[in-house]
N, CA, C and O atoms as a Maestro MAE file, in Angstrom:
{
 s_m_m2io_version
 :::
 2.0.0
}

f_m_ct {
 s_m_title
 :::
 protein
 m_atom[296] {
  # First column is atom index #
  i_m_mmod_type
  r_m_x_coord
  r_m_y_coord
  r_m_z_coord
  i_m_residue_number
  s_m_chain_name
  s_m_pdb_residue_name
  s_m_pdb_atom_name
  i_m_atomic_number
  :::
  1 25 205.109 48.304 187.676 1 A "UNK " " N  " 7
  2 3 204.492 49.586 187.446 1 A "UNK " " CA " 6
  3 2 205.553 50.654 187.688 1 A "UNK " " C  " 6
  4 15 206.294 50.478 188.655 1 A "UNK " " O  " 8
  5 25 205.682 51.501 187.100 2 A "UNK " " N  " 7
  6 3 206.578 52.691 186.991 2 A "UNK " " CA " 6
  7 2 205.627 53.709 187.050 2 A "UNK " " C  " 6
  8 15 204.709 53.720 186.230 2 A "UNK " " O  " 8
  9 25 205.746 54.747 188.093 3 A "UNK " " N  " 7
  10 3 204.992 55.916 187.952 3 A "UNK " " CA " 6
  11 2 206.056 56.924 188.192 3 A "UNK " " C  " 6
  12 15 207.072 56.793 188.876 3 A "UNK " " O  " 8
  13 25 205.561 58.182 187.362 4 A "UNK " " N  " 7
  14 3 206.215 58.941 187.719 4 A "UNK " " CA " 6
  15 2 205.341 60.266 188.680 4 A "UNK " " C  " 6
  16 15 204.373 60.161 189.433 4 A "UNK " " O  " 8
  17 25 206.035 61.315 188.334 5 A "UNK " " N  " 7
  18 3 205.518 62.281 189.452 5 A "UNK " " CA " 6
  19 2 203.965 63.109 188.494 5 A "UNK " " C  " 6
  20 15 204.091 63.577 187.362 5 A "UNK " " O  " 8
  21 25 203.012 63.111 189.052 6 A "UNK " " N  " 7
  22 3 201.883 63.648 188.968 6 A "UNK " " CA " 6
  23 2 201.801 65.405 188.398 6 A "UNK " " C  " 6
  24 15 201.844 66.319 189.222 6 A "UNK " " O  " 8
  25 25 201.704 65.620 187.168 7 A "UNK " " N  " 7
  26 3 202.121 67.426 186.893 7 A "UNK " " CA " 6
  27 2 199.956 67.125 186.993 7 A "UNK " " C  " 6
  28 15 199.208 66.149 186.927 7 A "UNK " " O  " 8
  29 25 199.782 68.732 187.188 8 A "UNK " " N  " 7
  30 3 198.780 69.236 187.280 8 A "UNK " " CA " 6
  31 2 198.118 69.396 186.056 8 A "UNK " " C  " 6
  32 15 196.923 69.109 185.990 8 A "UNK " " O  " 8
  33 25 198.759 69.839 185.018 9 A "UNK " " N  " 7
  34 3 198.463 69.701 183.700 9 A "UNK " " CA " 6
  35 2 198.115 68.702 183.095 9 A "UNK " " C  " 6
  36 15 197.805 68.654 181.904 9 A "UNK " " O  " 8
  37 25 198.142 67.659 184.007 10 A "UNK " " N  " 7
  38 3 197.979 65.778 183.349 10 A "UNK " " CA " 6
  39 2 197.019 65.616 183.709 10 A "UNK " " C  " 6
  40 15 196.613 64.617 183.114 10 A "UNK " " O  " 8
  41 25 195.978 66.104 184.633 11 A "UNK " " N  " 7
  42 3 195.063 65.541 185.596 11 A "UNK " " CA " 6
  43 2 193.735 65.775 184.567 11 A "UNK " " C  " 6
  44 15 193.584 66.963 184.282 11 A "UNK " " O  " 8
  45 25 192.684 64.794 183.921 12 A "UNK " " N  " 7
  46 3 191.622 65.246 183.519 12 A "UNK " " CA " 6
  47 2 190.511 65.564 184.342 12 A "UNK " " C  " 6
  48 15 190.176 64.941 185.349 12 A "UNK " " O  " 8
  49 25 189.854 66.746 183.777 13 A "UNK " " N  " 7
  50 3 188.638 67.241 184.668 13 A "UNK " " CA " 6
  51 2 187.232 67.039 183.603 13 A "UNK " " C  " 6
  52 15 187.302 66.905 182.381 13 A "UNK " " O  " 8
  53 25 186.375 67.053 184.163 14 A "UNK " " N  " 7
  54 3 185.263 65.949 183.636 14 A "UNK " " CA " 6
  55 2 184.212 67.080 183.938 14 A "UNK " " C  " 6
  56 15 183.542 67.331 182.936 14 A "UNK " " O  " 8
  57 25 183.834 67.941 185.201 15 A "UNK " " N  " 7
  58 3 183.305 68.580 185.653 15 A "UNK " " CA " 6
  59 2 181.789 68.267 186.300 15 A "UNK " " C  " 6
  60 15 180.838 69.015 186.524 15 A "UNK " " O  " 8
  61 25 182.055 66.339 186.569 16 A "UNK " " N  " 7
  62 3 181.096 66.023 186.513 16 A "UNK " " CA " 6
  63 2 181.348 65.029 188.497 16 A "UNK " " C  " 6
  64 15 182.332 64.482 188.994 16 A "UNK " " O  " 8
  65 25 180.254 65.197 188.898 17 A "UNK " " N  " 7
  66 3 180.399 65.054 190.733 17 A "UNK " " CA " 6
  67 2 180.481 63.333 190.831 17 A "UNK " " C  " 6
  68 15 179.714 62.454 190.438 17 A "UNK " " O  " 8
  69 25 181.538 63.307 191.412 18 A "UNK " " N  " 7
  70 3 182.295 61.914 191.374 18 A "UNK " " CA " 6
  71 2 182.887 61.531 190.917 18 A "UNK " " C  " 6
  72 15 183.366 60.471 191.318 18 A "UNK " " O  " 8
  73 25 183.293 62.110 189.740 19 A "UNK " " N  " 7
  74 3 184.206 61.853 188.934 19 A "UNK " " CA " 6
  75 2 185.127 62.608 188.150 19 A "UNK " " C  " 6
  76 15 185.501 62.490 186.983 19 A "UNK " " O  " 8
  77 25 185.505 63.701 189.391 20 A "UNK " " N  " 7
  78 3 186.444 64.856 189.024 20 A "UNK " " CA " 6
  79 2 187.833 64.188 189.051 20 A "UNK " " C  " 6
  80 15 188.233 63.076 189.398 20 A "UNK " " O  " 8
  81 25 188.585 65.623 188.402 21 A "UNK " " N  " 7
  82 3 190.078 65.147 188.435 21 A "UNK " " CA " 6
  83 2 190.421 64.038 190.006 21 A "UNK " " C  " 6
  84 15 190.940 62.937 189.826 21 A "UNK " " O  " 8
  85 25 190.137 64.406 191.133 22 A "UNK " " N  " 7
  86 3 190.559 63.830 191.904 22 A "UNK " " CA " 6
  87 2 189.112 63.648 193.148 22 A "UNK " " C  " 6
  88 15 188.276 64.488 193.482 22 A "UNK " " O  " 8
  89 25 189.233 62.681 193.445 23 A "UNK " " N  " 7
  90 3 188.120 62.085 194.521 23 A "UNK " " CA " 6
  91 2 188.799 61.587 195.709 23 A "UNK " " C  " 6
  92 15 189.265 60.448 195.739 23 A "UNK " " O  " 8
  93 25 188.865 62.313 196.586 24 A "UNK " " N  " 7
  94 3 189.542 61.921 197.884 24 A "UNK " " CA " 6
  95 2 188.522 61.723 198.827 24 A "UNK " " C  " 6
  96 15 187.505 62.417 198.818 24 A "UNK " " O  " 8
  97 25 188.863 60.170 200.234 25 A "UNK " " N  " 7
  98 3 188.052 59.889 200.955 25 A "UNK " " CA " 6
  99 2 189.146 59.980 202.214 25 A "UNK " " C  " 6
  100 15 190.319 59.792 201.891 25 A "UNK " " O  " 8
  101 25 188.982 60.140 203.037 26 A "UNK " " N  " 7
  102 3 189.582 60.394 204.640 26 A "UNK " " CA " 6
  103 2 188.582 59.744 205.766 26 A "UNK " " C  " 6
  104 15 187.401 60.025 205.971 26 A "UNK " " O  " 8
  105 25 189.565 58.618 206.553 27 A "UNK " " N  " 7
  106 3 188.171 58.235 206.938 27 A "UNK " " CA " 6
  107 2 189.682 58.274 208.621 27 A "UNK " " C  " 6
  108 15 190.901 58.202 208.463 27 A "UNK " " O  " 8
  109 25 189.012 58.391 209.830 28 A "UNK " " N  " 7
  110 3 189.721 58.389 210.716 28 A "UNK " " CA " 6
  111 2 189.236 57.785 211.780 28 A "UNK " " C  " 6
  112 15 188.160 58.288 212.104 28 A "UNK " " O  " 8
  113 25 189.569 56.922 212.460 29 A "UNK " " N  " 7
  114 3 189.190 55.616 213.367 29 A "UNK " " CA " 6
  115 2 190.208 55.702 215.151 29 A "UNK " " C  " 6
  116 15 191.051 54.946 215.633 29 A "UNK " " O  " 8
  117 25 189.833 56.464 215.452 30 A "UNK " " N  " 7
  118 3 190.863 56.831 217.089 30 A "UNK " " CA " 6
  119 2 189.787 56.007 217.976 30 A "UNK " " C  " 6
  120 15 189.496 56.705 218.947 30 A "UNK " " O  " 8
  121 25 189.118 54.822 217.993 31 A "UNK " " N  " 7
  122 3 188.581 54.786 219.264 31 A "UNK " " CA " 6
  123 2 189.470 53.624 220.449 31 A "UNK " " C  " 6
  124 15 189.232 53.604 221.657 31 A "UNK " " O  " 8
  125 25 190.636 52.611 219.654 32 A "UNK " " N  " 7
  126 3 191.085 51.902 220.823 32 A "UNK " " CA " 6
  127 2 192.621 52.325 220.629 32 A "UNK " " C  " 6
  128 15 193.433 52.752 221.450 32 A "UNK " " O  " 8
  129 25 192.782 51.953 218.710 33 A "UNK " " N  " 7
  130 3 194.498 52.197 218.404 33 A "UNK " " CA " 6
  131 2 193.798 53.054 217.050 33 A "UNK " " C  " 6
  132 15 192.637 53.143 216.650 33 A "UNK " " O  " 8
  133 25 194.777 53.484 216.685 34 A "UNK " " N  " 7
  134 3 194.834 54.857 215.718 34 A "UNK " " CA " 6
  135 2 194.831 54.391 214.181 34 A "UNK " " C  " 6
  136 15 195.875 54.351 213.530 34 A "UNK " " O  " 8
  137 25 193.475 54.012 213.607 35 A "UNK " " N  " 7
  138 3 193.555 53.646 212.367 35 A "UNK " " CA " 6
  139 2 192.775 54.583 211.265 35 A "UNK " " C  " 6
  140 15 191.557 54.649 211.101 35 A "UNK " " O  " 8
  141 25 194.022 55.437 210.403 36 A "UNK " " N  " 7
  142 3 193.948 55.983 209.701 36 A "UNK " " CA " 6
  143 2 193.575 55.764 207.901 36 A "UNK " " C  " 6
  144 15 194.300 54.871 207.461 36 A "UNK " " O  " 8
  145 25 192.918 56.182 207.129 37 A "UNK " " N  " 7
  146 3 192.560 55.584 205.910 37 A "UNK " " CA " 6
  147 2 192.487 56.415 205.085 37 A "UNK " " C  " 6
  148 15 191.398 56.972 205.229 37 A "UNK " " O  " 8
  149 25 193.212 56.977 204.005 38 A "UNK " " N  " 7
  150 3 192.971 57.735 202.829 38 A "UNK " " CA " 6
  151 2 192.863 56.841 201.390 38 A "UNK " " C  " 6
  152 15 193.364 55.788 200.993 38 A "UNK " " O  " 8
  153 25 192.432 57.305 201.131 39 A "UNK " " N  " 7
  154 3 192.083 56.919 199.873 39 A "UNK " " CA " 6
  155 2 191.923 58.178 198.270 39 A "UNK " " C  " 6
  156 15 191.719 59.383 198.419 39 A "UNK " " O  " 8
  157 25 192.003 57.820 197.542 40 A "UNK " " N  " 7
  158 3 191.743 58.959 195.802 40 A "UNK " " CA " 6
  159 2 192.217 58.286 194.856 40 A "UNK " " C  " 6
  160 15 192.636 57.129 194.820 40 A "UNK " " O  " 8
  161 25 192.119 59.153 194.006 41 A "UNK " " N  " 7
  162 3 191.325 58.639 192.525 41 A "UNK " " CA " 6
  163 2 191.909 59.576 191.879 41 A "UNK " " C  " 6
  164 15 191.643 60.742 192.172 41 A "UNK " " O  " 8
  165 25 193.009 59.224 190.664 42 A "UNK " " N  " 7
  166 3 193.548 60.459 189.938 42 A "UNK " " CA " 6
  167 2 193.374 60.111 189.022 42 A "UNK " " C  " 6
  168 15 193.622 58.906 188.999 42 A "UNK " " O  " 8
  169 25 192.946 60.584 187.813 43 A "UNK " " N  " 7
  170 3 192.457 60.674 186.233 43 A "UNK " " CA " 6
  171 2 193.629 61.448 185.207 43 A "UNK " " C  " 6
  172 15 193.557 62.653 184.964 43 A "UNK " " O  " 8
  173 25 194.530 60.707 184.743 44 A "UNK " " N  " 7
  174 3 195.385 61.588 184.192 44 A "UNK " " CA " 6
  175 2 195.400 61.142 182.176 44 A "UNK " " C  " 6
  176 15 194.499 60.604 181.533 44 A "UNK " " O  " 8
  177 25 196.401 61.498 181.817 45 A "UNK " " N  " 7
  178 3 196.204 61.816 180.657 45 A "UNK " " CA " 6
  179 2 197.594 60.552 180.262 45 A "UNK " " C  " 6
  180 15 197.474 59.691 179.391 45 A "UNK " " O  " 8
  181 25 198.459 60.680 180.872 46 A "UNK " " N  " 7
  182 3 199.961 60.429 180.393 46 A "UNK " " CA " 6
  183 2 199.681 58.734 181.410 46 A "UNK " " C  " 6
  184 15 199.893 57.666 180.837 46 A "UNK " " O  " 8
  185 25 199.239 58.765 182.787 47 A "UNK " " N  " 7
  186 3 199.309 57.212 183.430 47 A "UNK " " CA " 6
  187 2 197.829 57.041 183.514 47 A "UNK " " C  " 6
  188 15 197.440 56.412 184.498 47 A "UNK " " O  " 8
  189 25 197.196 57.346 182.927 48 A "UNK " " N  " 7
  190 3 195.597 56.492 183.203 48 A "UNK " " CA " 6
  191 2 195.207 56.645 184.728 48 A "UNK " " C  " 6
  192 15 195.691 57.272 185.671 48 A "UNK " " O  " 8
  193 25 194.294 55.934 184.589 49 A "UNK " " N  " 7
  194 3 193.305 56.187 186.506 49 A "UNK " " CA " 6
  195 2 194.439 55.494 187.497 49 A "UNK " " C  " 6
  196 15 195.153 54.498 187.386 49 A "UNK " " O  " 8
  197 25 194.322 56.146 188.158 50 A "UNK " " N  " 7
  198 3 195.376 55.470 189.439 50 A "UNK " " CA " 6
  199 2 194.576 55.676 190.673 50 A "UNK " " C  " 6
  200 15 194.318 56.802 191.098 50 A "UNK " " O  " 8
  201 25 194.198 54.614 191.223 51 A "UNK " " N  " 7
  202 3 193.827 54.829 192.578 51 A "UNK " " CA " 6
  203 2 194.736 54.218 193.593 51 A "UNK " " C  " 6
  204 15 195.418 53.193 193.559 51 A "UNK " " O  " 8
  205 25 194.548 55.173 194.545 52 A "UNK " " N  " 7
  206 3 195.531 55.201 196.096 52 A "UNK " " CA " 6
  207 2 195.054 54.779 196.699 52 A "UNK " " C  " 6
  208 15 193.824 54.728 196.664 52 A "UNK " " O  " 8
  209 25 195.788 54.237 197.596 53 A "UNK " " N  " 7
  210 3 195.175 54.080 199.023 53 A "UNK " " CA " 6
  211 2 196.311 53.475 200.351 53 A "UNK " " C  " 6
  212 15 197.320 52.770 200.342 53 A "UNK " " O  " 8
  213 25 195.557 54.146 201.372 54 A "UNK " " N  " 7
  214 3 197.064 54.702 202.127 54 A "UNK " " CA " 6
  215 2 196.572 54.128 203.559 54 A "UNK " " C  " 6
  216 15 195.872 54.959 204.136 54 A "UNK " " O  " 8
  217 25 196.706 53.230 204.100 55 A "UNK " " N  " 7
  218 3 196.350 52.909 205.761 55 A "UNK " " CA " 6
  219 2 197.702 52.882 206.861 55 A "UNK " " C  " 6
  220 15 198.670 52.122 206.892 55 A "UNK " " O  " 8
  221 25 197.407 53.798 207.553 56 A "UNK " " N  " 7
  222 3 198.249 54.226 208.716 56 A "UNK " " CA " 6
  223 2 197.745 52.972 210.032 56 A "UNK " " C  " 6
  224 15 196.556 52.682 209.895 56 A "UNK " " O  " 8
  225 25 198.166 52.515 210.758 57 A "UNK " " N  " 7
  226 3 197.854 51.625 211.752 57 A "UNK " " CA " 6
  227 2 198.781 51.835 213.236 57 A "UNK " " C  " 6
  228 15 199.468 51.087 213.932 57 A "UNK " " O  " 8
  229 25 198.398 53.216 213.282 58 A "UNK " " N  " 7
  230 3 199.151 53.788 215.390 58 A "UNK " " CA " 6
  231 2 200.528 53.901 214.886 58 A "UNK " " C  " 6
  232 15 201.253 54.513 214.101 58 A "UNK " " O  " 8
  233 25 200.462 52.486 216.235 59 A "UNK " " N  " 7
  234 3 202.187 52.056 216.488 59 A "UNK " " CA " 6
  235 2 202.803 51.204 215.744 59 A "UNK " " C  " 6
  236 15 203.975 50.839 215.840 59 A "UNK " " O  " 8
  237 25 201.682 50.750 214.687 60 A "UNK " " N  " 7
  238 3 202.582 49.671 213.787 60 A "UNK " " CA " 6
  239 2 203.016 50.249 212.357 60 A "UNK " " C  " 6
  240 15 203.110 51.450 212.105 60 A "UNK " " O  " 8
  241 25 203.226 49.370 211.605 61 A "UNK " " N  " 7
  242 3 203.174 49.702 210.036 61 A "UNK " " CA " 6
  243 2 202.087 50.523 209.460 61 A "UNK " " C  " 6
  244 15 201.052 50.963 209.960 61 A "UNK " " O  " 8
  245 25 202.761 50.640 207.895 62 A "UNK " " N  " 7
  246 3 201.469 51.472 206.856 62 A "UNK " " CA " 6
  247 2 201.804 51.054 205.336 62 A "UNK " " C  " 6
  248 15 202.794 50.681 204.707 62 A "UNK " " O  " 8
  249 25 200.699 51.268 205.133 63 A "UNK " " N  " 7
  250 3 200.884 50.320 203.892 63 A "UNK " " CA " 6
  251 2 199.539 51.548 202.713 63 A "UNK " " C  " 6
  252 15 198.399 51.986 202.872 63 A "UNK " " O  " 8
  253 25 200.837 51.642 201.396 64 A "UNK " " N  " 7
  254 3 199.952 52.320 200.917 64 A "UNK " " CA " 6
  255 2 200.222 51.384 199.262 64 A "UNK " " C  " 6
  256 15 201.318 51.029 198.828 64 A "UNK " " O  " 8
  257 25 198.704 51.139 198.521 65 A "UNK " " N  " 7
  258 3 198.567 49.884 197.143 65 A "UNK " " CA " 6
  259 2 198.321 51.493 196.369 65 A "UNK " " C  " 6
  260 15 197.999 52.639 196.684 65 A "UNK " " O  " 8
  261 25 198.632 50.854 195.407 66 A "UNK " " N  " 7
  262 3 198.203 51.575 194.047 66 A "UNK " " CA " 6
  263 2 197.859 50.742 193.025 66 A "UNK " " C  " 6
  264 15 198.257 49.627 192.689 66 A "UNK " " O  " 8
  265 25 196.903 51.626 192.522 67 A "UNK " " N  " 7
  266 3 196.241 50.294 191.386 67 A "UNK " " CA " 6
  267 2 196.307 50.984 190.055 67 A "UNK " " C  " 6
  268 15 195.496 51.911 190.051 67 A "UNK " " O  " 8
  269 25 197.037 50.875 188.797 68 A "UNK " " N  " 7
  270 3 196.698 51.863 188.039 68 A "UNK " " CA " 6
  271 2 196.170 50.821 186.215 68 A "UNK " " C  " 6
  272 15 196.595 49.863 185.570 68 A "UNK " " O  " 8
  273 25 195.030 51.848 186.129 69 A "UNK " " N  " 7
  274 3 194.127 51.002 184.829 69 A "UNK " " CA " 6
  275 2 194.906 52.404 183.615 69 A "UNK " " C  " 6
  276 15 194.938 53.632 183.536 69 A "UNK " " O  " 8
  277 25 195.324 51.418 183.007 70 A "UNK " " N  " 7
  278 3 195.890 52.265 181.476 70 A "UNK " " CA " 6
  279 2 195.566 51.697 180.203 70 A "UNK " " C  " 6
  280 15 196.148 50.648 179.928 70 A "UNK " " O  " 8
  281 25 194.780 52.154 179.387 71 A "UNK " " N  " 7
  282 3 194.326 51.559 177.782 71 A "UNK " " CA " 6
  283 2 193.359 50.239 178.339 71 A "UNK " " C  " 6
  284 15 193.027 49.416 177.485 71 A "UNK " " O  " 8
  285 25 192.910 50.032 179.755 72 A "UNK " " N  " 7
  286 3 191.986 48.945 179.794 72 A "UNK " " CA " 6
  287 2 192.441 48.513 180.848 72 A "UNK " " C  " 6
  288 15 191.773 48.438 181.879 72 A "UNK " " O  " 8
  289 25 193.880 48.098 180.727 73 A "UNK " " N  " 7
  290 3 194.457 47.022 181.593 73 A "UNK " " CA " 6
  291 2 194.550 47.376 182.773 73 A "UNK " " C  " 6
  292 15 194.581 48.602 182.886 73 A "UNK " " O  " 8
  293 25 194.622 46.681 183.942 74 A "UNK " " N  " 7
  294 3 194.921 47.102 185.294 74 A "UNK " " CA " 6
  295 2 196.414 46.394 185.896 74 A "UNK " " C  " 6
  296 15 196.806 46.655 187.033 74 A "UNK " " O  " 8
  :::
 }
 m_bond[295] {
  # First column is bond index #
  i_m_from
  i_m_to
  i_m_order
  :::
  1 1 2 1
  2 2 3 1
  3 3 4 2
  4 3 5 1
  5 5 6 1
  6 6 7 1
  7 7 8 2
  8 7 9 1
  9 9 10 1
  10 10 11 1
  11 11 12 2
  12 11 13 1
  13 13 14 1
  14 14 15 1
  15 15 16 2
  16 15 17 1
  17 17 18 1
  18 18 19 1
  19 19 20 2
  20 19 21 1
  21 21 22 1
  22 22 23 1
  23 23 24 2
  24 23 25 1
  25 25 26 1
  26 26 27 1
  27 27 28 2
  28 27 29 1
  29 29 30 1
  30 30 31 1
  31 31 32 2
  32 31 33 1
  33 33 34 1
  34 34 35 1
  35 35 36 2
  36 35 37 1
  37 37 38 1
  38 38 39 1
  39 39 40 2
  40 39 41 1
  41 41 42 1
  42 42 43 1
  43 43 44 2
  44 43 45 1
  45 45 46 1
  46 46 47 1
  47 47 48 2
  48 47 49 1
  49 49 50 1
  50 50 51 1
  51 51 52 2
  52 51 53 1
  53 53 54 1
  54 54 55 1
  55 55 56 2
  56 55 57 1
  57 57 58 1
  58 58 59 1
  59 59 60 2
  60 59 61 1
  61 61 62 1
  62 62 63 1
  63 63 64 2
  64 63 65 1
  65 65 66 1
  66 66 67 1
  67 67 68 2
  68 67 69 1
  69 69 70 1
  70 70 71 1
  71 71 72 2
  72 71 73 1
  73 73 74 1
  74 74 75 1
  75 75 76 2
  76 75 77 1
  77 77 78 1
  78 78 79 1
  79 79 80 2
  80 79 81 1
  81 81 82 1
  82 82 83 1
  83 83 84 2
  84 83 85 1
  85 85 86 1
  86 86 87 1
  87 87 88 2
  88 87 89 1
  89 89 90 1
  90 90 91 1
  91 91 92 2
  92 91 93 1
  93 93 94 1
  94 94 95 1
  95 95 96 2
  96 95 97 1
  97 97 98 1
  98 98 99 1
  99 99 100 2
  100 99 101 1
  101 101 102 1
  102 102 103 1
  103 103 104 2
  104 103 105 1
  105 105 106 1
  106 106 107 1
  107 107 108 2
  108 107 109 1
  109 109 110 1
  110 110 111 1
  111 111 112 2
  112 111 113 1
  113 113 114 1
  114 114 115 1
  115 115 116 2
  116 115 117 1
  117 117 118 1
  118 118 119 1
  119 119 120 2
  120 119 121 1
  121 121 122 1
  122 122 123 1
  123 123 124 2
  124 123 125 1
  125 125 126 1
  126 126 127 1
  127 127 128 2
  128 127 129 1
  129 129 130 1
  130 130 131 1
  131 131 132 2
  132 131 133 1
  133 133 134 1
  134 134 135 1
  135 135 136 2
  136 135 137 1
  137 137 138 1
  138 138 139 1
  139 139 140 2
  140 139 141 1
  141 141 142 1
  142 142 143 1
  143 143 144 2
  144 143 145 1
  145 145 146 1
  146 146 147 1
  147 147 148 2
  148 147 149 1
  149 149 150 1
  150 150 151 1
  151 151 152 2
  152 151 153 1
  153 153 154 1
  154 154 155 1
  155 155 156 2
  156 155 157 1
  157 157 158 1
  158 158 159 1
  159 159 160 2
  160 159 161 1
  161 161 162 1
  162 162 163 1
  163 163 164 2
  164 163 165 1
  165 165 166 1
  166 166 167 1
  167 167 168 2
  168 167 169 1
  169 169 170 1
  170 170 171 1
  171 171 172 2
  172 171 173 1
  173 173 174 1
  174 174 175 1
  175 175 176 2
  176 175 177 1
  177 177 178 1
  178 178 179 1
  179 179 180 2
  180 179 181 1
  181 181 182 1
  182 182 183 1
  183 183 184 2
  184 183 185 1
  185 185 186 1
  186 186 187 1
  187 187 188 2
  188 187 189 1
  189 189 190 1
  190 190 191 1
  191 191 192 2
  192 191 193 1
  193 193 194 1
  194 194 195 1
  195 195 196 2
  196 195 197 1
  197 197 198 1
  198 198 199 1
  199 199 200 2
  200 199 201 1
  201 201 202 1
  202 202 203 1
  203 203 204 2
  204 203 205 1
  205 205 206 1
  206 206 207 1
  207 207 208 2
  208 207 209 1
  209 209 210 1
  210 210 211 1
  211 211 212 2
  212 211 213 1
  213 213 214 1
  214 214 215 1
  215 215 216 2
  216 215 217 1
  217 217 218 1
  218 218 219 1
  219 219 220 2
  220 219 221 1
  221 221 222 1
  222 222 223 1
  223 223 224 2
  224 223 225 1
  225 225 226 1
  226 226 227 1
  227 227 228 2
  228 227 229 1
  229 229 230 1
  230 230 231 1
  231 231 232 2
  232 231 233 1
  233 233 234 1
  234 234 235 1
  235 235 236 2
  236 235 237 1
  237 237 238 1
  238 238 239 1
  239 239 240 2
  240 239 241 1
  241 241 242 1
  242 242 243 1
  243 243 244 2
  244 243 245 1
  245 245 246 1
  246 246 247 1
  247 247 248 2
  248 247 249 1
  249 249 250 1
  250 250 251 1
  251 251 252 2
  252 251 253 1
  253 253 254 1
  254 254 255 1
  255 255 256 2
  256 255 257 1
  257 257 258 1
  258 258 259 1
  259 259 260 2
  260 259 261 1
  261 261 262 1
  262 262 263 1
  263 263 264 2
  264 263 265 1
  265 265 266 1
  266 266 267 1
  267 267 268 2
  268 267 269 1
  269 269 270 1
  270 270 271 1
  271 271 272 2
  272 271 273 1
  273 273 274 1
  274 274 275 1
  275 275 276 2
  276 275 277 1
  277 277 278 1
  278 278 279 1
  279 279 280 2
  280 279 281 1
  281 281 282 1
  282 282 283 1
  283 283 284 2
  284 283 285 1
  285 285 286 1
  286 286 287 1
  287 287 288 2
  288 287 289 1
  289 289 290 1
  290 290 291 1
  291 291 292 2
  292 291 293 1
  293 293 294 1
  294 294 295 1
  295 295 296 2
  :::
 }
}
C-alpha cells in the first residue's frame, strides 16, 4: 500500500451522520496501565476509504493498521 498525504480537497462529504468525510472514535482506558485507542474513517476521492487505527499501550509499544478499500478491493 502506498499512501500519500491526505489534501482536504480529497475528502468526500456525504452530509449524512456516520458517514461524513471523517468519523473519529477516542476511546481512553487509564485504570491500571495507560491504554489509549483512536480510531477514523477517511472517505477520499484519489485513495478510497481508509480506516485508521492507532493503539498507544503506557510504557510499551504502539501500533497503528490501516486498512484501505479502493474500486472494491481491500
Amino acid at each position: 500500500m502506498n499512501l500519500k498525504k491526505i489534501k482536504s480537497e480529497d475528502l468526500i462529504f456525504s452530509n449524512e451522520i456516520e458517514d461524513d468525510r471523517t468519523n473519529t472514535y477516542l476511546t481512553l482506558n487509564d485504570y491500571d496501565w495507560i491504554n489509549y485507542n483512536l480510531s477514523t474513517r477517511f472517505k477520499t476521492e484519489e485513495m478510497g476509504v481508509l480506516e485508521v487505527e492507532f493503539e498507544f499501550f503506557g510504557f510499551s509499544t504502539s501500533q497503528m493498521n490501516v486498512k484501505q478499500t479502493l474500486n472494491g478491493n481491500v
